[in-house]
ChimeraX commands (.cxc) that place a marker at each C-alpha (Angstrom):
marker #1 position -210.80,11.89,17.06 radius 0.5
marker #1 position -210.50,9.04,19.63 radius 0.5
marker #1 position -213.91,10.56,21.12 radius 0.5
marker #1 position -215.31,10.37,18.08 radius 0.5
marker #1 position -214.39,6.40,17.59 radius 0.5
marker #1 position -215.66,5.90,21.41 radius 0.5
marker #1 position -218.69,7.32,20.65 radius 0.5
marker #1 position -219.37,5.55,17.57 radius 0.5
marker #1 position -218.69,2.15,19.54 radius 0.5
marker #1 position -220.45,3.32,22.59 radius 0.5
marker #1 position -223.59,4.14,19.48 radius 0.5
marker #1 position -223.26,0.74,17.78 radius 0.5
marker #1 position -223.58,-1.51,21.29 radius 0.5
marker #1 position -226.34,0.87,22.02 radius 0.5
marker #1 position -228.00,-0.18,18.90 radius 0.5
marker #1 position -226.97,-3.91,19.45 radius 0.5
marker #1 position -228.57,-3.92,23.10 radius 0.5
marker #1 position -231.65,-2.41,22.23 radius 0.5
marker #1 position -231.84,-4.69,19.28 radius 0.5
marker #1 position -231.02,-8.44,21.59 radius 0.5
marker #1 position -233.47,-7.02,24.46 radius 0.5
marker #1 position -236.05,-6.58,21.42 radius 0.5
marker #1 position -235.47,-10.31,20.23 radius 0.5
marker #1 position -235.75,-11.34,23.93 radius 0.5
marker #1 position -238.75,-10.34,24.46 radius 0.5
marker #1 position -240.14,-11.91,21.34 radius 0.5
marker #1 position -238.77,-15.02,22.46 radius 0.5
marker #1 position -240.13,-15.03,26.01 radius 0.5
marker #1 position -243.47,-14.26,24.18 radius 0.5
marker #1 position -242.98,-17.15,21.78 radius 0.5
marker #1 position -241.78,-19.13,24.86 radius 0.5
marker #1 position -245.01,-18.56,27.03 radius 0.5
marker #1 position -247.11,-19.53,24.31 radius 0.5
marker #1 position -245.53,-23.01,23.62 radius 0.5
marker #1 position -245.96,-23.33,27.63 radius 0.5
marker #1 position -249.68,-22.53,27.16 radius 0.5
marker #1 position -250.13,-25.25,24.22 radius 0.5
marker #1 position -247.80,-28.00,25.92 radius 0.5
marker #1 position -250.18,-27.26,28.54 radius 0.5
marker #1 position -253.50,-28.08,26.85 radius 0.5
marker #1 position -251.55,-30.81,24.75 radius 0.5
marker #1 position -250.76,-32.46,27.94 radius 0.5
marker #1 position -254.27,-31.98,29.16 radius 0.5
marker #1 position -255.80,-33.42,25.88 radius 0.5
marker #1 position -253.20,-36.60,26.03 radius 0.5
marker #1 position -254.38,-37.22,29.05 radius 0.5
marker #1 position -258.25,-37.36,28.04 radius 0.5
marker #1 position -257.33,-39.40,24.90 radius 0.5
marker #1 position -255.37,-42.26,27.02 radius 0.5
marker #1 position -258.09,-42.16,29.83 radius 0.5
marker #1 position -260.78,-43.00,26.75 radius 0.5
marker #1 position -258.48,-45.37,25.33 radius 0.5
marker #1 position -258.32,-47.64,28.51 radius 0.5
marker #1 position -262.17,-47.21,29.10 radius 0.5
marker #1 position -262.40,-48.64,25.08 radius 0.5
marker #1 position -260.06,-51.36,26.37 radius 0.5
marker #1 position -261.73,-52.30,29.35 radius 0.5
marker #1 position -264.97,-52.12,27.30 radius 0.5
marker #1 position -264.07,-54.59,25.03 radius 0.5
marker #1 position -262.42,-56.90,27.32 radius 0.5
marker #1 position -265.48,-57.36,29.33 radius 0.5
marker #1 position -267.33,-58.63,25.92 radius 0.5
marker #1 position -266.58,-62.16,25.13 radius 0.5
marker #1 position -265.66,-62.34,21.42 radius 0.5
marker #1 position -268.14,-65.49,20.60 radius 0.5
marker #1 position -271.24,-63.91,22.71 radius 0.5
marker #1 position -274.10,-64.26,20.22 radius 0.5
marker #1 position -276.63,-61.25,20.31 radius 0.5
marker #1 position -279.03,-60.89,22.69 radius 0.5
marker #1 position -281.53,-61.82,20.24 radius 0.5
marker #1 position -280.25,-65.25,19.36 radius 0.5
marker link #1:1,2 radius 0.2
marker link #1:2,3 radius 0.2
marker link #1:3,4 radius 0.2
marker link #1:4,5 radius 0.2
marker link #1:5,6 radius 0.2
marker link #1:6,7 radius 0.2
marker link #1:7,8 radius 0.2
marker link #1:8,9 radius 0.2
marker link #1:9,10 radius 0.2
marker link #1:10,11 radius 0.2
marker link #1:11,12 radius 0.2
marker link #1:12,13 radius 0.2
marker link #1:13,14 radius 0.2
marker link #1:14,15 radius 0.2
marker link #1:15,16 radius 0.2
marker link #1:16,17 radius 0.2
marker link #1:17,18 radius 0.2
marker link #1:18,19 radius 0.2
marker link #1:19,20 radius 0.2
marker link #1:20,21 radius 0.2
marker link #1:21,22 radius 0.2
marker link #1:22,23 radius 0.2
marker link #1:23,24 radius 0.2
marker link #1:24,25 radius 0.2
marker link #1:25,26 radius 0.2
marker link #1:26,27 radius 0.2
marker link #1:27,28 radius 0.2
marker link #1:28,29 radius 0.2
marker link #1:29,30 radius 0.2
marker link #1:30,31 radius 0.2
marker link #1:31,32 radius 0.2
marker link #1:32,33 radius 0.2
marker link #1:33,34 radius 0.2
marker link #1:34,35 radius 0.2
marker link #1:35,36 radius 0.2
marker link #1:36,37 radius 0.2
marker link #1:37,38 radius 0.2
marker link #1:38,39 radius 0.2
marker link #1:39,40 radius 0.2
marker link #1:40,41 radius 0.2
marker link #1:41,42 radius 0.2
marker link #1:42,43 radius 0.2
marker link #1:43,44 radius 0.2
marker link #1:44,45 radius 0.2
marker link #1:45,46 radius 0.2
marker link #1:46,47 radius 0.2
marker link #1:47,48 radius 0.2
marker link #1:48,49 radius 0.2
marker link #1:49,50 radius 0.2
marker link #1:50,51 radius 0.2
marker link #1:51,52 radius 0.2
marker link #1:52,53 radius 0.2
marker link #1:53,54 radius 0.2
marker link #1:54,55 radius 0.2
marker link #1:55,56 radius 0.2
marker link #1:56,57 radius 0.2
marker link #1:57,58 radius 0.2
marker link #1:58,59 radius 0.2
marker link #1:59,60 radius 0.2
marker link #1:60,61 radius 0.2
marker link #1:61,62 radius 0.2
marker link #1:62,63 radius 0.2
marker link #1:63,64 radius 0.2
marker link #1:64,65 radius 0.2
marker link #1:65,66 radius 0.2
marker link #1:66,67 radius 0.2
marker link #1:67,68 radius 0.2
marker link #1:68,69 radius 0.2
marker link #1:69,70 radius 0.2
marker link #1:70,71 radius 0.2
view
């Protein structure tokens, strides 16, 4: 009988391994892909602020009371 109750345990952390190396592999999946998109958010941040200070610099060179160039 006490083989019987080791095996059972031995059969249930089996089951529980299997089960956790299973889940980590779906999170190291889940995890690479959230690298990947931090990635190309961080890439697409950095395209946005470079336009944004080209727009500012833009508009700092033009005086706000120049009249149209066909005034």
């Amino acid at each position: 009988m006490p083989s019987d109750d080791i095996e059972a345990r031995l059969v249930a952390l089996e089951t529980r391994l299997a089960f956790q190396d299973d889940e980590l592999l779906k999170l190291k999946t889940l995890y690479a892909a959230h690298q990947k998109q931090l990635y190309h958010l961080e890439i697409q941040n950095k395209h946005l602020l470079e336009r944004v200070k080209l727009a500012l610099e833009n508009q700092a060179e033009k005086p706000a009371n120049e009249k149209p160039p066909h005034y």
